[in-house]
C-alpha positions as CSV (number, residue, x, y, z in Angstrom):
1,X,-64.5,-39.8,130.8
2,X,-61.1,-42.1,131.0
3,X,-59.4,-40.6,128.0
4,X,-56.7,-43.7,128.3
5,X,-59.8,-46.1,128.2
6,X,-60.9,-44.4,125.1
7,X,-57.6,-44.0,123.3
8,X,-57.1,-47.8,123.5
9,X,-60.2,-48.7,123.0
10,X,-60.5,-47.3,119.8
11,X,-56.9,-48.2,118.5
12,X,-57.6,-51.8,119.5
13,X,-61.1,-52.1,117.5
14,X,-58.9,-50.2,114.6
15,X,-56.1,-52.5,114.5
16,X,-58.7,-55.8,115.1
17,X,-60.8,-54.5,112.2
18,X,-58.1,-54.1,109.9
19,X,-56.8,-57.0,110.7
20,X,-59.7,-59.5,110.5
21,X,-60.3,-58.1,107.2
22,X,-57.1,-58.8,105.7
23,X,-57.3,-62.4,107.0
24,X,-60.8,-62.6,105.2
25,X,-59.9,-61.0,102.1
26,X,-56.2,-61.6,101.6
27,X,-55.6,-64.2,104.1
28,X,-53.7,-62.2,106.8
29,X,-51.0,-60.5,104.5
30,X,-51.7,-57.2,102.7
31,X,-53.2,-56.7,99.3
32,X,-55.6,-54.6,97.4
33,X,-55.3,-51.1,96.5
34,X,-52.8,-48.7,98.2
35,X,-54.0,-45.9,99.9
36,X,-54.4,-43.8,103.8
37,X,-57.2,-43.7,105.9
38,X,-58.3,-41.4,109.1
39,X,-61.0,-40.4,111.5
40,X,-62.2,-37.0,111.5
41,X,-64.2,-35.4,114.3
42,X,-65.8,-32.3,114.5
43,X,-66.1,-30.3,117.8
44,X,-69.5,-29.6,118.8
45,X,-68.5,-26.8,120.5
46,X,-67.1,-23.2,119.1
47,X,-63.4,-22.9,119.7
48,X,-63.2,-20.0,122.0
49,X,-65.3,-21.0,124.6
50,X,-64.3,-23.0,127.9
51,X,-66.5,-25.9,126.3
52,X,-64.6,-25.8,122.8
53,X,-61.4,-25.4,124.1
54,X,-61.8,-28.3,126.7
55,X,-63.0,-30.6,123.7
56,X,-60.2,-29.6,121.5
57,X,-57.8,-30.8,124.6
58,X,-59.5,-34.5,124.6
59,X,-59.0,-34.5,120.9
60,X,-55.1,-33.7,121.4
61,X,-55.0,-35.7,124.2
62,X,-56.5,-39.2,122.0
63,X,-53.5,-38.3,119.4
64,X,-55.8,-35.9,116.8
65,X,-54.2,-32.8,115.0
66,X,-56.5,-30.2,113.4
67,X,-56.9,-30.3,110.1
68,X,-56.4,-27.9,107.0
69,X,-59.6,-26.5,107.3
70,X,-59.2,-25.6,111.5
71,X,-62.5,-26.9,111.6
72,X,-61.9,-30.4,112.2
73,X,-59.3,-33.1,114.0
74,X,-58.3,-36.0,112.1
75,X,-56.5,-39.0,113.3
76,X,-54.5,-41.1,110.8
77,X,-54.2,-44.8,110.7
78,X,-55.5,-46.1,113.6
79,X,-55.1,-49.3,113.3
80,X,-51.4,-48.4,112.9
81,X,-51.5,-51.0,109.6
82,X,-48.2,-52.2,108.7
83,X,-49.5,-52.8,105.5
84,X,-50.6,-49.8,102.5
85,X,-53.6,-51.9,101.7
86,X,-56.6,-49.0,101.7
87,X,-59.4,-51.6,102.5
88,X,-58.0,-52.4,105.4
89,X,-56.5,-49.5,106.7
90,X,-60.5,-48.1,106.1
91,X,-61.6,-51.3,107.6
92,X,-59.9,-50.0,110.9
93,X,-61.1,-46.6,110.4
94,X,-64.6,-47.5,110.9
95,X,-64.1,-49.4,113.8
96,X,-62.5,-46.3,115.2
97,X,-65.1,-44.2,114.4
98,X,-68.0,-46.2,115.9
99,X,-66.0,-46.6,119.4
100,X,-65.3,-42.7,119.0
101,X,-69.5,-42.1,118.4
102,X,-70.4,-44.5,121.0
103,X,-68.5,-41.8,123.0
104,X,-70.3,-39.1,121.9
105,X,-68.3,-37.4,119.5
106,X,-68.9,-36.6,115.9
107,X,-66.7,-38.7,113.9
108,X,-66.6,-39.9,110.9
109,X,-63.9,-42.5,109.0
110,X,-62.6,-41.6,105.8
111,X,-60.0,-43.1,103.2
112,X,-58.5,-42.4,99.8
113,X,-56.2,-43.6,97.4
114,X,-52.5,-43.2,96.8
């Protein structure tokens, strides 16, 4: 597994996707609602085995943090949107995400508003 492949492989889907969809929906500047969006991922192993705490490593390693819960990692913004347009932001998200599961991890895109 080439963590750097991954890593920019899924911040370039996330800033493509969030771009494209301003360009369709506000024609290439920001608008909508404002608001944050993230990836979550979940370990599929228990954190204090060798598996767990290897897969909490790639997780660090592709820029997550754990999140309130210690459950989970979350990375925010992907995309790395200039913009505080939510839709978009989410838009990247997903992208992220689906290169993330294609990879075999659990993840999942989420947003909310400010």
């Amino acid at each position: 597994m080439d963590l750097n492949a991954i890593k920019t492989e899924l911040h370039a889907a996330a800033a493509t996707a969030a771009k494209d969809f301003a360009i369709q929906h506000f024609g290439g500047t920001d608008g909508g609602a404002c608001g944050f969006a993230w990836v979550t991922v979940y370990p599929a192993n228990k954190g204090n085995t060798k598996l767990g705490k290897a897969e909490r490593n790639v997780l660090k390693s592709l820029g997550f943090r754990q999140d309130w819960t210690g459950k989970a990692y979350q990375l925010w913004d992907p995309a790395n949107w200039p913009g505080q347009s939510v839709d978009a932001k989410s838009a990247g998200a997903v992208a992220a995400a689906n290169v993330l599961k294609k990879h075999g991890f659990r993840a999942y895109a989420e947003d909310r508003l400010d």
